[in-house]
C-alpha positions as CSV (number, residue, x, y, z in Angstrom):
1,X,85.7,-22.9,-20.5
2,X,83.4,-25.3,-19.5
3,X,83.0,-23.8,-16.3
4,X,81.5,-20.7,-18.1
5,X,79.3,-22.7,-20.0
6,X,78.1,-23.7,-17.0
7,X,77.5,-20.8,-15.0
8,X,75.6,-19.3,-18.3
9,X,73.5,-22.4,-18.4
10,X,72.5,-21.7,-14.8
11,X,72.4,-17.8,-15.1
12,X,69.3,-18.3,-17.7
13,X,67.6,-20.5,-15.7
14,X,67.5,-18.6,-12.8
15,X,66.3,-15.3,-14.9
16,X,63.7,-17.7,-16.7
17,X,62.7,-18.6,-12.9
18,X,62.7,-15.5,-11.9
19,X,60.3,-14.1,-14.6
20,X,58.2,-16.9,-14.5
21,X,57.2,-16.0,-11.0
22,X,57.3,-12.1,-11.7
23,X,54.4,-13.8,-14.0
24,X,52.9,-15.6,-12.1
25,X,52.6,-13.0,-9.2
26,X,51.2,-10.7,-11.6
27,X,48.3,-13.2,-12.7
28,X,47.5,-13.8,-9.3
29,X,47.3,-9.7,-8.6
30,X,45.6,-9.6,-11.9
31,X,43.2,-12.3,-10.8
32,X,42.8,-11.2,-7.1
33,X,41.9,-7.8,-8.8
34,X,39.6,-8.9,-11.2
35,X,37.8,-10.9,-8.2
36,X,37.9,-7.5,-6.2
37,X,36.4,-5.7,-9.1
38,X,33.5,-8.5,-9.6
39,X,32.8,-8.1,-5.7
40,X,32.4,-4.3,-6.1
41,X,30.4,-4.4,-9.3
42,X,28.1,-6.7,-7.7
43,X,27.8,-4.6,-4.7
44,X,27.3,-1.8,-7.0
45,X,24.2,-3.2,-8.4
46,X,22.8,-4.2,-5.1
47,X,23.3,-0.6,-3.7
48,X,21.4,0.4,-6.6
49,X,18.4,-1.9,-6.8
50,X,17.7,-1.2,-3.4
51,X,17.9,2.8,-3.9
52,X,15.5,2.4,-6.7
53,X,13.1,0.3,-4.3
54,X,13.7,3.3,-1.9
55,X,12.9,5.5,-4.6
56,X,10.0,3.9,-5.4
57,X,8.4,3.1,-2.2
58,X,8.4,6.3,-1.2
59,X,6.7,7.8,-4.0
60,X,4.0,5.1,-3.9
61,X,4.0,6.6,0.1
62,X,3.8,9.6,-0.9
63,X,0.8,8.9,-3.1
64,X,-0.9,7.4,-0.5
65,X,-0.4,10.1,1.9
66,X,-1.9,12.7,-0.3
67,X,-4.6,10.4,-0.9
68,X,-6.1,10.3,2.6
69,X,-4.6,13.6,3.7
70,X,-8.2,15.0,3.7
71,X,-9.3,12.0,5.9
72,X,-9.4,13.2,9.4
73,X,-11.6,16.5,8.2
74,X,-14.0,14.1,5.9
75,X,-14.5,12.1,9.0
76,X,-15.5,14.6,11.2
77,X,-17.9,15.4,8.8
78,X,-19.6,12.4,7.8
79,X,-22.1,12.6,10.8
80,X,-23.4,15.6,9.5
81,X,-24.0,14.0,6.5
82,X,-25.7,11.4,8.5
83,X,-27.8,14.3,10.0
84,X,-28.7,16.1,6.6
85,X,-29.9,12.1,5.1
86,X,-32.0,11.9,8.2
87,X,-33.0,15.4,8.3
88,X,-34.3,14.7,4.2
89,X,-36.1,11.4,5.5
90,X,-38.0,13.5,7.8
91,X,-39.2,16.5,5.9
92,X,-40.3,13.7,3.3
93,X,-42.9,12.4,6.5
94,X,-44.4,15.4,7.4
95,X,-43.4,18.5,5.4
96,X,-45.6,21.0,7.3
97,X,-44.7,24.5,5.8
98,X,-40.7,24.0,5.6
99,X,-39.0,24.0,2.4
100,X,-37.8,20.6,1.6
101,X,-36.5,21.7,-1.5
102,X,-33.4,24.0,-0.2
103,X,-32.6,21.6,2.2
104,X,-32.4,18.4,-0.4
105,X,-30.4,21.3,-2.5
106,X,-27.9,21.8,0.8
107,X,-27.6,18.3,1.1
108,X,-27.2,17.3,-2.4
109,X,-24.2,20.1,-2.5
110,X,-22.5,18.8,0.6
111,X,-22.7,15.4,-0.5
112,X,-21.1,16.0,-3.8
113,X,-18.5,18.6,-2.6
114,X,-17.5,15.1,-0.2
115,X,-18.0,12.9,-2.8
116,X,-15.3,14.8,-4.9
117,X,-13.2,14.7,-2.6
118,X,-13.0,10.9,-2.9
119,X,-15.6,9.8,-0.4
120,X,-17.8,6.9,-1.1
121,X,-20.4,4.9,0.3
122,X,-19.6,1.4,1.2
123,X,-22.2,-1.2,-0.6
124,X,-23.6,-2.9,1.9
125,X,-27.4,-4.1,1.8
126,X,-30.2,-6.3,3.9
127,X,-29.4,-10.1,2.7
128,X,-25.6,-9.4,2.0
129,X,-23.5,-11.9,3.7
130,X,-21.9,-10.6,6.9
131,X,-18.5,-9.9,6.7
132,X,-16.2,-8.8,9.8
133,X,-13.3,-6.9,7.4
134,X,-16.1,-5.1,5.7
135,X,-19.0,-5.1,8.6
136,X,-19.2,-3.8,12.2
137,X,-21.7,-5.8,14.0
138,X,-24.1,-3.9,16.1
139,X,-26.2,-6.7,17.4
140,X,-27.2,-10.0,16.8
141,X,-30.9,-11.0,16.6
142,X,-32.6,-14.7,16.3
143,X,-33.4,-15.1,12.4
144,X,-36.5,-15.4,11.1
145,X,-35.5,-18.7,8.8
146,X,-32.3,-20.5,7.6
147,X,-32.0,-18.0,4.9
148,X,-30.9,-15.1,7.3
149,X,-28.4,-16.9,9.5
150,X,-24.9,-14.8,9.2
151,X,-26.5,-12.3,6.3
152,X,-26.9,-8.6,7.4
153,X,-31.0,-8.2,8.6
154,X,-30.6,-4.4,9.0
155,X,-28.3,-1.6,8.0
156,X,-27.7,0.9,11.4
157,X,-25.3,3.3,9.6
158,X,-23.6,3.6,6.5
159,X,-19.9,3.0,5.9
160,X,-17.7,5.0,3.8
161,X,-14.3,4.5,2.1
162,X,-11.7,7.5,1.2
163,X,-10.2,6.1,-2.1
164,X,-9.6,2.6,-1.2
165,X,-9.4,2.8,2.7
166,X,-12.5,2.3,4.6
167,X,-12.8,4.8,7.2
168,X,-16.3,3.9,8.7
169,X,-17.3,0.3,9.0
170,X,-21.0,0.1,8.2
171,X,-23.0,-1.1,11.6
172,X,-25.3,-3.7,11.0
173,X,-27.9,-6.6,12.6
174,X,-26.7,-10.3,11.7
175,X,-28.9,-12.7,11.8
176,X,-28.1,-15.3,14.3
């Protein structure tokens, strides 16, 4: 009998062993799992911060795009802007007979139908300090005095700006 005894004895062990590493190759599955699952939940959110950057870059794109869509035809069309200001300067010398009013009425119109459209005029005036990101240099002439080294001494052309973009540089004298 005390063979039996025995054999029982080591019967229950080896089904304790045995479920005790049944258990503890389920906790490792369990555990590898849960690491698996904490891998693809962070990859998750990654994937979808970055689609919401996407998302949100190319709206702000978009934006921009409709913004200065208009561009290339308002900058073909600034020069005759340019003409109509310099026509207006010049029926205000000698207005012999022409009718300055309809023409400041044309110009006025076309500068406001432009100016709706999101055009602007660049501030730039004599004595500003010259600036090469908002300035295009023409020439340089000797200054005066002190005062007028590197300010602007004349203003050539105007610049303009579509929104925020500038699309013409102003030309300008610097002082040298």
């Amino acid at each position: 009998m005390a063979k039996k005894v025995i054999t029982n004895k080591t019967t229950k062990s080896k089904k304790q062993n045995t479920k005790k590493t049944r258990v503890s190759k389920s906790d490792s599955q369990f555990n590898e799992l849960k690491q698996d699952l904490a891998l693809e939940k962070e990859k998750y959110l990654r994937l979808f911060a970055e689609f919401e950057n996407f998302k949100k870059r190319t709206a702000k794109e978009r934006l921009d795009l409709f913004k200065t869509a208009n561009q290339e035809v308002i900058t073909s069309l600034i020069p005759v802007l340019d003409d109509f200001k310099r026509a207006v300067l010049q029926i205000e010398k000698d207005s012999k007979g022409f009718d300055k009013k309809g023409v400041e009425l044309i110009f006025n119109k076309f500068n406001d139908s432009l100016k709706s459209n999101g055009l602007e005029e660049t501030k730039v005036e004599v004595g500003d300090v010259f600036n090469s990101d908002l300035h295009e240099a023409i020439s340089q002439i000797k200054a005066t005095n002190e005062n007028q080294k590197g300010k602007i001494i004349d203003v050539i052309e105007l610049g303009y700006k579509l929104g925020e973009k500038i699309i013409r540089y102003p030309k300008v004298v610097v002082g040298q």
